[in-house]
Each structure stands twice: as structure tokens, then as C-alpha cells.
N, CA and C atoms as a LAMMPS dump frame, in Angstrom:
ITEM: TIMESTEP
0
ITEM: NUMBER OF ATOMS
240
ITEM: BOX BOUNDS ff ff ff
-5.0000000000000000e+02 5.0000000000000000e+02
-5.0000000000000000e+02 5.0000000000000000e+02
-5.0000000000000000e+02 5.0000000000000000e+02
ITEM: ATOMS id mol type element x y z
1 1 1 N -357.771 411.006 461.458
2 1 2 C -356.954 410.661 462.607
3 1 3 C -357.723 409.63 463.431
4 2 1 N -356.997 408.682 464.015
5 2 2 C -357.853 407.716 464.804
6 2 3 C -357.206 407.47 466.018
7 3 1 N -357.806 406.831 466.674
8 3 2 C -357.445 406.653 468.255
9 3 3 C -356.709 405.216 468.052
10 4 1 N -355.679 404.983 468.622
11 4 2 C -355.461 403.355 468.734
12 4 3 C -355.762 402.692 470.282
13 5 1 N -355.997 401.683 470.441
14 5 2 C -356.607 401.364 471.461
15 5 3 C -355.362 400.098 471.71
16 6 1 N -355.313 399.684 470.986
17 6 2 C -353.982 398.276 470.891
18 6 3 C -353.112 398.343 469.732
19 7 1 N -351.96 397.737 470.669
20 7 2 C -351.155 397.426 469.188
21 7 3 C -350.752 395.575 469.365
22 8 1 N -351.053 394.765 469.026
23 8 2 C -350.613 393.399 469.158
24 8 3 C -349.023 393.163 468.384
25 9 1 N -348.117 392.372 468.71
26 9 2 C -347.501 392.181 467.825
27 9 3 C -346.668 390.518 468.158
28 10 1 N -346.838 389.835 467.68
29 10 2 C -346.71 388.034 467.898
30 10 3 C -345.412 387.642 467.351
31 11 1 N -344.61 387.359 468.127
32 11 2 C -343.057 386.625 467.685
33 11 3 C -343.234 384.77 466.881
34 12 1 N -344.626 384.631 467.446
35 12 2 C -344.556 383.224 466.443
36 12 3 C -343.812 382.513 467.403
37 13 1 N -343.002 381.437 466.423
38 13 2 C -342.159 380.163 466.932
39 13 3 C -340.452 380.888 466.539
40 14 1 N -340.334 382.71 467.425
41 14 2 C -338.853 383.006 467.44
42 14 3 C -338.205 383.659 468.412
43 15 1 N -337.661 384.106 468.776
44 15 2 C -337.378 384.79 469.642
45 15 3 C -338.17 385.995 469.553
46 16 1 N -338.445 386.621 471.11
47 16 2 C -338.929 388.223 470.78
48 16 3 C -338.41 389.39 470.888
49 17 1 N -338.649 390.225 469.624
50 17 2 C -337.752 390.985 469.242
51 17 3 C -337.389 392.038 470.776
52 18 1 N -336.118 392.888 470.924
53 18 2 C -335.868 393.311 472.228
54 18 3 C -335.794 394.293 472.212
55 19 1 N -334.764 395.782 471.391
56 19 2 C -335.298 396.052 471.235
57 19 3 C -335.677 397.062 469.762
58 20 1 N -336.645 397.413 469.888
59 20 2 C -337.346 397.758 468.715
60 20 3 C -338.2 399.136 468.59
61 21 1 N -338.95 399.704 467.48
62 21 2 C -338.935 401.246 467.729
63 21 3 C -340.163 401.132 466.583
64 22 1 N -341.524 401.442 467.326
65 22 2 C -342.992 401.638 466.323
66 22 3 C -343.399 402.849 466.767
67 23 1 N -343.739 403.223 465.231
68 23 2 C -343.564 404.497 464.327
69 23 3 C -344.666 404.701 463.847
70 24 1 N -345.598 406.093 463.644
71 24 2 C -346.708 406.274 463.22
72 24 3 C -346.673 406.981 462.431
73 25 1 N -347.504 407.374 461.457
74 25 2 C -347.98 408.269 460.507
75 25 3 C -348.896 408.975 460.262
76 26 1 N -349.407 410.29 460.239
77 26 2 C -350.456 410.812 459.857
78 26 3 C -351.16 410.667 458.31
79 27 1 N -350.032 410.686 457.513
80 27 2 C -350.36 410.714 456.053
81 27 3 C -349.749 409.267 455.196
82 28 1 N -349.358 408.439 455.671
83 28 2 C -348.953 407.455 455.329
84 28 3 C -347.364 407.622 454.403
85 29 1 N -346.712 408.483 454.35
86 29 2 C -345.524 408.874 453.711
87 29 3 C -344.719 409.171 455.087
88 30 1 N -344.858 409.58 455.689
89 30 2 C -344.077 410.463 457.103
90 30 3 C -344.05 409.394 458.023
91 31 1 N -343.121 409.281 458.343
92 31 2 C -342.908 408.225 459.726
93 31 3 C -342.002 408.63 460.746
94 32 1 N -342.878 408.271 462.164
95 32 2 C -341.977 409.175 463.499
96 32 3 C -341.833 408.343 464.34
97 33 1 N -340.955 408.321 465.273
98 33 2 C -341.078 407.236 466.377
99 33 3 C -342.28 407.134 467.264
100 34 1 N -342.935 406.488 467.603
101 34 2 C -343.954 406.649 468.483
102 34 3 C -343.416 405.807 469.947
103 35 1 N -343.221 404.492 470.096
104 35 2 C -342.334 404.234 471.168
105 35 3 C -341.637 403.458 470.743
106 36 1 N -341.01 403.494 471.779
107 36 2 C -339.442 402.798 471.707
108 36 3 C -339.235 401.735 472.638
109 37 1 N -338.885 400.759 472.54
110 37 2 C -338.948 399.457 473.29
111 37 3 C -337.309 398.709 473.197
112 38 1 N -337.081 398.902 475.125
113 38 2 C -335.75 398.003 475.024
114 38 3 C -335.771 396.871 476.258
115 39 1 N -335.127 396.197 476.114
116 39 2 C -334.792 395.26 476.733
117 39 3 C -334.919 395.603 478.022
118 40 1 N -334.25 396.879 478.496
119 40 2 C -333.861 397.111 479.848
120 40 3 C -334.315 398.697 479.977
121 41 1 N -334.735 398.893 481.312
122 41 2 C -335.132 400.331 481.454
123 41 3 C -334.019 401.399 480.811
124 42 1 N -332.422 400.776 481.159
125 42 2 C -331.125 401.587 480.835
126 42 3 C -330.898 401.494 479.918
127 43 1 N -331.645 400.701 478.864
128 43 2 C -330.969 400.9 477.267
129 43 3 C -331.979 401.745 476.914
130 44 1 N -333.125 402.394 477.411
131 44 2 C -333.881 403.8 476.989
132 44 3 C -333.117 404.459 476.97
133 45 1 N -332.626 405.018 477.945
134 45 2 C -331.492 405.872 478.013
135 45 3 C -330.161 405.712 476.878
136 46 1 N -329.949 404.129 477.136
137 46 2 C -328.493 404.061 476.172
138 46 3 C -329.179 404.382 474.361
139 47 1 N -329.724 403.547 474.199
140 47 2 C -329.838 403.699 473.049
141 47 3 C -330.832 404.839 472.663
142 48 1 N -331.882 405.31 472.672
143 48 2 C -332.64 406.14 472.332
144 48 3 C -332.334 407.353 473.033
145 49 1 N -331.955 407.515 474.14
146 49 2 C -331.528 409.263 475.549
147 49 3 C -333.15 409.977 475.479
148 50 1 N -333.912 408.639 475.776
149 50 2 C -334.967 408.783 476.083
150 50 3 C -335.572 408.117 477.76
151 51 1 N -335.707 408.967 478.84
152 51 2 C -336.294 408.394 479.746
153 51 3 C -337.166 407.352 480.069
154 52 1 N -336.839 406.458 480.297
155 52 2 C -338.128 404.919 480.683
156 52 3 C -339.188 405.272 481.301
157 53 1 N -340.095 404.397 480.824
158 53 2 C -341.489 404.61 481.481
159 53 3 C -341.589 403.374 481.893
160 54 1 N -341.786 403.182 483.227
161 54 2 C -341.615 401.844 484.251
162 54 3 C -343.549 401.599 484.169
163 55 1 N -343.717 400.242 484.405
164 55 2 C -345.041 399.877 484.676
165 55 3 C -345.601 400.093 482.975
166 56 1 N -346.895 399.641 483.207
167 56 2 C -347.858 399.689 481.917
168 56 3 C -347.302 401.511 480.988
169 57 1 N -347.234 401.302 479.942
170 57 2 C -346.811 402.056 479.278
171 57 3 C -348.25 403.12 479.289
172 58 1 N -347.773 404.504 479.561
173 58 2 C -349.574 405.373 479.613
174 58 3 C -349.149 406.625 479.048
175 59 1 N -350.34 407.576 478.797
176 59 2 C -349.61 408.774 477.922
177 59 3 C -350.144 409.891 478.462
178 60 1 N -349.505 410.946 477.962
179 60 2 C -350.473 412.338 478.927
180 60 3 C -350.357 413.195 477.984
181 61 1 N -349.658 412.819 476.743
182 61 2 C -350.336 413.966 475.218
183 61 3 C -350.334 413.245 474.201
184 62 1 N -351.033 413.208 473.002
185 62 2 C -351.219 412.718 471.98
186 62 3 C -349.927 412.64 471.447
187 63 1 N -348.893 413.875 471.274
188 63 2 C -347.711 413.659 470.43
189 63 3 C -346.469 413.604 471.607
190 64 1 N -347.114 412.496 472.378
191 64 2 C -345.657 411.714 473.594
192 64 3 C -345.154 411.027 472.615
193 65 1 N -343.877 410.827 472.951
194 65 2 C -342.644 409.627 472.568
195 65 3 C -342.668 409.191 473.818
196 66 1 N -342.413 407.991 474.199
197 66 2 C -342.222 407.168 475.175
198 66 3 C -341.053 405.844 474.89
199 67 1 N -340.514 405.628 476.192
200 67 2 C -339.5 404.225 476.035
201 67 3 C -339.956 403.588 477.07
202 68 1 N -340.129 401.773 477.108
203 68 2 C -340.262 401.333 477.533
204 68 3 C -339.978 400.107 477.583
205 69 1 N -339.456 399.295 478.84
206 69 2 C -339.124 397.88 478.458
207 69 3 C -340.527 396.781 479.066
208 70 1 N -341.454 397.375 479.299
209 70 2 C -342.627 396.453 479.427
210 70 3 C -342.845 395.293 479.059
211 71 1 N -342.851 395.416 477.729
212 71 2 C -343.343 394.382 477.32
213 71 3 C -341.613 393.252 476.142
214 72 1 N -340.839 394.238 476.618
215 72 2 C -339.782 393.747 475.737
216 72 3 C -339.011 392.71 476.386
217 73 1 N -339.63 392.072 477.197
218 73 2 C -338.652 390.579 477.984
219 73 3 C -338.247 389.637 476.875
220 74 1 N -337.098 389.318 476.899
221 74 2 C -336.865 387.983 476.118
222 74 3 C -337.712 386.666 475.947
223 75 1 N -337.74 387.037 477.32
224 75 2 C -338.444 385.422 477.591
225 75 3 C -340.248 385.792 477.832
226 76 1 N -340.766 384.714 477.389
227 76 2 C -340.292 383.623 477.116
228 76 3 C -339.89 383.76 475.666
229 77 1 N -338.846 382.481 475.508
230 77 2 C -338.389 382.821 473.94
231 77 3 C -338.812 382.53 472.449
232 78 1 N -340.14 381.841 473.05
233 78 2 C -340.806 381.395 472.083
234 78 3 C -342.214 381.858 472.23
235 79 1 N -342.958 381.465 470.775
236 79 2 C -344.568 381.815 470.877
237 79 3 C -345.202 383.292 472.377
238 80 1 N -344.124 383.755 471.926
239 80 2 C -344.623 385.266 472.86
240 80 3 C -345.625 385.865 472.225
């Protein structure tokens, strides 16, 4: 088991993705949501009926699910 400290993830020369849902594994076969990322604090709710976590995304147990639109701005729409 390891600690993650970052997750990077680079849109390049495209739009950035809005929203979207990274998933972890203990054993490399099993995959779970780990967070959930939308556009808007209210599409946590709409799409996932998962409560938003406003500000820097933070955790208070190892096996949290979290939603968040932090880092999921459109813009800018390029090289994000």
C-alpha cells in the first residue's frame, strides 16, 4: 500500500477534461472511485449524489470518496 502525495494530470493542446472520476486499486484488478471531479460544485450532487468539497480537496480517512470541482475549470482551455 502506498501513500500518494500527487496526482498530476495535463490536458496538453485540448480542452480540460470537466467532469471526470479517478479510481484506485489495491490489487491492480479492482477499481473504485476515489474522487470525483465536476465542473460545478452542483453537478457533485447531480451527477455522482455525492457532497462537494469546496477549497483544496483534503481527507480525514484513507477510504474517503470525495467530489470536487477544484481543479475542474474549463478554462483555461488549453495547455492546462
Amino acid at each position: 500500500v502506498f501513500q500518494i502525495a500527487y496526482v498530476i494530470v495535463k490536458a496538453s493542446n485540448s480542452p480540460r477534461p470537466g467532469n471526470w472520476i479517478l479510481e484506485r486499486s489495491l490489487d491492480g484488478l479492482n477499481f473504485h472511485p476515489w474522487q470525483y471531479h465536476a465542473i460545478t460544485d452542483s453537478e457533485c450532487l447531480t451527477r455522482y449524489n455525492i457532497t462537494p468539497r469546496t477549497g483544496p480537496p483534503s481527507y480525514t480517512k484513507d477510504d474517503e470518496v470525495i467530489c470536487t470541482s477544484y481543479y475542474s475549470k474549463i478554462h483555461p482551455l488549453e495547455n492546462g
